[in-house]
N, C-alpha and C positions, 0 to 999 in steps of 0.2 A: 504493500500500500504506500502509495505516496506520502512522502509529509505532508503535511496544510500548510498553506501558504497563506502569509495575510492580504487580503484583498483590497488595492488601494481604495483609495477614498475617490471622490471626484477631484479634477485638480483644480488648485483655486486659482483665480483670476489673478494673473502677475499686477504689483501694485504701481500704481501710476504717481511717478517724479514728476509734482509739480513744484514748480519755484513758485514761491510769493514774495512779494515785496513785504519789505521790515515793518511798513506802516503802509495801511491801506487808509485810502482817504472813507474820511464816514458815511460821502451819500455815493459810496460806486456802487454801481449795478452791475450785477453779475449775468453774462451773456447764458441760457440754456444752452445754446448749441456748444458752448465751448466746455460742458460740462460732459462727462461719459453716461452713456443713459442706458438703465437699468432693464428698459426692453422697449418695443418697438412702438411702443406708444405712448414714451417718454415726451418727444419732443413734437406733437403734432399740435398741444397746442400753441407753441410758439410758433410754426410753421405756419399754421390757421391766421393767426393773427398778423404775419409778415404779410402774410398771400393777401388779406383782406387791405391793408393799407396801400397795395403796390397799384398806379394808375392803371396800368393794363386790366385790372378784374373792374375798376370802375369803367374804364373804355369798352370792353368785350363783353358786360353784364348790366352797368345799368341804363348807360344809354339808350341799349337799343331797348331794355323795357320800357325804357320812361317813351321814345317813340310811338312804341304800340301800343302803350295805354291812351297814348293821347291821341293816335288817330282812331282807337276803336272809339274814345269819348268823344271826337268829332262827329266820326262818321256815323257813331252806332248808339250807346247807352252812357249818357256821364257814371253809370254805377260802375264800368268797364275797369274805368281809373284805377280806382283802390285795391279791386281785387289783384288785376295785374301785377300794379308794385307790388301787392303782398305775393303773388305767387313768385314773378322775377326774384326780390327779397332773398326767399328762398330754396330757390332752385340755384339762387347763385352761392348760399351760404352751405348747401348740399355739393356741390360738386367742389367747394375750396376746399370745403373738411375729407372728401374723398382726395383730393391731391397730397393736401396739408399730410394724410397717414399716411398716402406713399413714401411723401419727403421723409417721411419720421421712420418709418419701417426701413429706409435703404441708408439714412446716416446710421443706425443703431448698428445696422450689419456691419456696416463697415469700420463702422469704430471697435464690435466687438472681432473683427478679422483682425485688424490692425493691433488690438490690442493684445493679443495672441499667439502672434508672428504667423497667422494663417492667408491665402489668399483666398478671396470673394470671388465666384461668380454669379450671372445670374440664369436664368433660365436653359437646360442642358440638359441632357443623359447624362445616364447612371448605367456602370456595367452590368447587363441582368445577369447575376454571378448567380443567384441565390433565385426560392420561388415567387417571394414576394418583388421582386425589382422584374419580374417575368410575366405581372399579371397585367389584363385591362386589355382594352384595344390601343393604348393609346398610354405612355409615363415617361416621366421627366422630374429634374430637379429644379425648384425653383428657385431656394439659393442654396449656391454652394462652396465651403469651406472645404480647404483641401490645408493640411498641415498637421502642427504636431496633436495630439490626441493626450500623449504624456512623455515624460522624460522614455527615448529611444523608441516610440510609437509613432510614424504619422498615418497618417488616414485622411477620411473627408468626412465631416457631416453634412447631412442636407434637409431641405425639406421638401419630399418625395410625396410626389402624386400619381395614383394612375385611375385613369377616365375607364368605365365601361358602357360600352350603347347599347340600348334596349330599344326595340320596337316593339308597340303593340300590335292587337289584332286588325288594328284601322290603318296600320299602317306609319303613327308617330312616334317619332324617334326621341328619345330622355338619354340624358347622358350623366350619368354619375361616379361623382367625383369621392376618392376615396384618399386621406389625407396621412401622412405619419411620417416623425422626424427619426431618421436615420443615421445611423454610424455606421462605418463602412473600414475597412482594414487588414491588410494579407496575413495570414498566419501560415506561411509556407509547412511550417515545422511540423503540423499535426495532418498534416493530407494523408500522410501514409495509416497513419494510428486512426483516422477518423476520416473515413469522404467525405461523409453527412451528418451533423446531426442538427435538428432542430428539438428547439426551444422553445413551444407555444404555451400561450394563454389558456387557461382551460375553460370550456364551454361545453354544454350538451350535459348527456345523462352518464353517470359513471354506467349503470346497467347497460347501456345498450354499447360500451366500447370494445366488448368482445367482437361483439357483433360488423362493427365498422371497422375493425381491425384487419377482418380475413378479408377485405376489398382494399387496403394499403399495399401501397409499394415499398413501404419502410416497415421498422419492428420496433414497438412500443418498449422504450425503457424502464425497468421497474426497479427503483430503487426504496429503501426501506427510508422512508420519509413523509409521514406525511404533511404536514407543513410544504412540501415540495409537492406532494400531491394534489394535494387540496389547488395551488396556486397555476400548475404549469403539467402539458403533460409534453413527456419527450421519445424522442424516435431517432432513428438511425438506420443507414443503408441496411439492410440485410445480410446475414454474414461478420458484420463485424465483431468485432473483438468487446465481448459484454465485459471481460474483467478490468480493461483498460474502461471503459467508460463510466464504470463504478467506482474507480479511482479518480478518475477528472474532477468528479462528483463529490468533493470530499466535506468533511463537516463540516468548514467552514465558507465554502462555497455552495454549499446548499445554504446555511445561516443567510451569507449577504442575499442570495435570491429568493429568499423566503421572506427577512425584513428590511434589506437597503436599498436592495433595485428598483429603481424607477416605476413609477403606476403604471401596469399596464405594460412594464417589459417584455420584451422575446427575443431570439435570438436565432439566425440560423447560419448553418455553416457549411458550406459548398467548395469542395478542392480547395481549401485552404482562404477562403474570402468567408470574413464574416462579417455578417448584417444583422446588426441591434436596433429594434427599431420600439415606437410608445405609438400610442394612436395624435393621430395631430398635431400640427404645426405648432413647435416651441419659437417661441417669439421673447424669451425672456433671458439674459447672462445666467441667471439662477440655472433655469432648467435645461439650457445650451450645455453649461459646464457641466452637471450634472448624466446628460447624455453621453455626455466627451469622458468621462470619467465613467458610466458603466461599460462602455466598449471597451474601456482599458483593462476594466478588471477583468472582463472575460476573454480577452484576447491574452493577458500574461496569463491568467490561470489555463490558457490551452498552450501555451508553449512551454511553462514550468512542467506539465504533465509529457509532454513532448520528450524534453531532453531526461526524463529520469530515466 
């Protein structure tokens, strides 16, 4: 049996050198943007409020309302007036605030890339390594970090979508969107000891999992756990090596994924590429690092088992 290994923590946010001056004057005002924002909807509404002062939103929204209110009150009903402004009003305070969170969502990224030593991109694939990066008609990352993960790790996290299209019996077509931040990272070392194994969520009836077993292409892992049970069930190519996988699986690795792991964690592993994924777009440094820090742990805990 392997030793137990301790299982890092998430890693924290490296700390940011700022100089201040000796004496700061008493009425400075402090810019939000130049501050680091704690998630993507930090800084929207200083954004909001920039976007509304700039001429261009009064040239390209209220003129041309005030225009049409006033020729509908010519041409048509003076009640036209008020309504209009009020609808203009706010159809132009509705599309600032949709820009205003773009602005907020894309400086957040990149100040937390930057602050990382990670680089940004935006909209792209994702290697379909594994099954979940394989599903849909249609997936992509919408942003994506590529860097370190942890000391002698790097990897990519992303936030991973894949579309699936439905038609009904009339003939209309729905298209749904299925959302989950990912970690992503080679684990060369255990391909041989391990092709496959996943890590899912547990759902359904424990009764009927015999049952759905004998129609799998993989072999249900059964370790003496339940706390590990209850939370996640696991599987693995057929054939493999059960005593090697019972050791992967050690105390203290089942402990962190029973009470550390992230809400909603999983994990699968495919020739050596493993994908950690939660349901939903993380939009926050807390649950960024947090992510970045459960890939680590199960990426060292499969190479530590690797080299014994």
């Amino acid at each position: 049996m392997a030793d137990d290994a301790q299982v890092p923590e998430s890693p924290a946010a490296p700390s940011e050198a700022v100089a201040s001056p000796a004496e700061e004057a008493p009425n400075a005002v402090t810019d939000p943007a130049a501050e680091a924002p704690d998630d993507a909807d930090d800084l929207r509404g200083f954004h909001f409020r920039r976007l509304l002062r700039k001429r261009v939103t009064l040239y390209a929204a209220g003129i041309p309302t005030v225009l049409i209110a006033v020729a509908l009150g010519i041409f048509g009903n003076l009640l036209w007036i008020p309504i209009i402004l009020v609808l203009g009003l706010l159809i132009t305070m509705l599309v600032v605030f949709v820009i205003a969170s773009g602005k907020a969502e894309s400086a957040f990224f990149e100040t937390y890339a930057s602050q990382r030593g990670m680089s940004l991109s935006g909209k792209g694939s994702l290697p379909a390594a594994t099954p979940l990066l394989q599903k849909g008609d249609d997936r992509y990352g919408e942003r994506i970090l590529s860097g370190p993960l942890a000391d002698q790790l790097s990897g990519t996290l992303a936030l991973y979508t894949y579309e699936d299209e439905t038609t009904d019996s009339e003939g209309n077509r729905q298209t749904n969107y299925y959302r989950y931040t990912v970690g992503l990272c080679e684990v060369p070392d255990c391909a041989a000891h391990v092709p496959e194994l996943y890590c899912r969520r547990k759902f359904g009836f424990k009764a009927l999992e015999g049952f759905e077993d004998v129609f799998r292409k993989s072999e249900r892992v059964e370790l003496e756990s339940e706390a590990l049970d209850d939370r996640y069930e696991i599987f693995s190519g057929k054939g493999q090596d059960g005593n090697w996988l019972r050791q992967l699986f050690s105390p203290t690795f089942i402990v962190w994924l029973s009470e550390s792991a992230p809400k909603k964690f999983a994990f699968e592993l495919v020739g050596g590429t493993l994908c950690c994924y939660v349901n939903g777009h993380k939009k926050s440094a807390a649950e960024l690092d947090t992510m970045r820090g459960a890939t680590a742990a199960v990426a060292q805990r499969l190479r530590e088992e690797s080299v014994e």
